[in-house]
N, C-alpha and C positions, 0 to 999 in steps of 0.2 A: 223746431219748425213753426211752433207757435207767433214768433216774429217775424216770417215770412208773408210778403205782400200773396193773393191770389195765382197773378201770374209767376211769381219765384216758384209757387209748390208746381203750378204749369210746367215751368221749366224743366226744375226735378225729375219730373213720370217723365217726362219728353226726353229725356238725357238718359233716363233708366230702361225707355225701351227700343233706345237704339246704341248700335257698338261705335263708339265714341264718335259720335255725329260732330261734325261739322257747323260752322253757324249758320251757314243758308240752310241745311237738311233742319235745325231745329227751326227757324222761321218760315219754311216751307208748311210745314207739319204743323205748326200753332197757328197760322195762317186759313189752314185747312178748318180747323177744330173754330177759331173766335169765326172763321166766315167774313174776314177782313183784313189789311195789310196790316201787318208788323213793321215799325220802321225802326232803323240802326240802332237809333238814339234813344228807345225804348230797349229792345234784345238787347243789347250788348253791356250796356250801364247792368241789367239787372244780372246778364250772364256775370261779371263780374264780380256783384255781391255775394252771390251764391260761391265764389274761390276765393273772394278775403274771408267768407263764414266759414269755409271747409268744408263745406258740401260737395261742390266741385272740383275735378283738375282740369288745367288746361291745359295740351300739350299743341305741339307745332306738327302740321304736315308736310308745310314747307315755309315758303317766307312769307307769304300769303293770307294762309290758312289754316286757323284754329281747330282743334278739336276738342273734345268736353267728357268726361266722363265722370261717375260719381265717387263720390270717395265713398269709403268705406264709413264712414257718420255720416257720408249722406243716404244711402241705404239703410243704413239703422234707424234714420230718420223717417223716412218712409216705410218702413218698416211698423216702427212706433206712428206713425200718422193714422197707416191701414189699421191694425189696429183699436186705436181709437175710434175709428169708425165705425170698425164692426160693432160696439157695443150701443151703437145708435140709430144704425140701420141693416134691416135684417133681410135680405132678398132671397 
């Protein structure tokens, strides 16, 4: 995870807390969270790094419409990210 841009770990949580979102439901939602528009040519380049890395899968809904879900190292990844965390900030 360590070589992941800001927005890629974005992604990640964003993909991890929903059932296999869609690419508008996850540009809808980081949209929400930055408080300004996401465009294609951002989401979509980076959604795809994240499935040449193996973080993510992309399946099909229909001919249209992608969905995303995490792989199973990409949860570990996150997993191991939180984590890391915890040993830095303690709430």
């Amino acid at each position: 995870m360590y070589d992941l841009t800001g927005f890629q770990r974005d992604l990640l949580y964003t993909i991890a807390g929903k059932e296999e979102p869609h690419g508008l439901a996850i540009k809808d939602e980081l949209e929400d969270y930055y408080e300004k528009e996401i465009h294609h040519g951002r989401l979509y380049p980076n959604l795809d790094t994240l499935v040449d890395k193996g973080l993510v899968e992309k399946g099909q809904l229909d001919r249209r419409t992608n969905y995303y879900m995490l792989t199973s190292r990409g949860t570990r990844e996150i997993e191991a990210r939180r984590e890391w965390e915890d040993q830095y900030v303690d709430l």
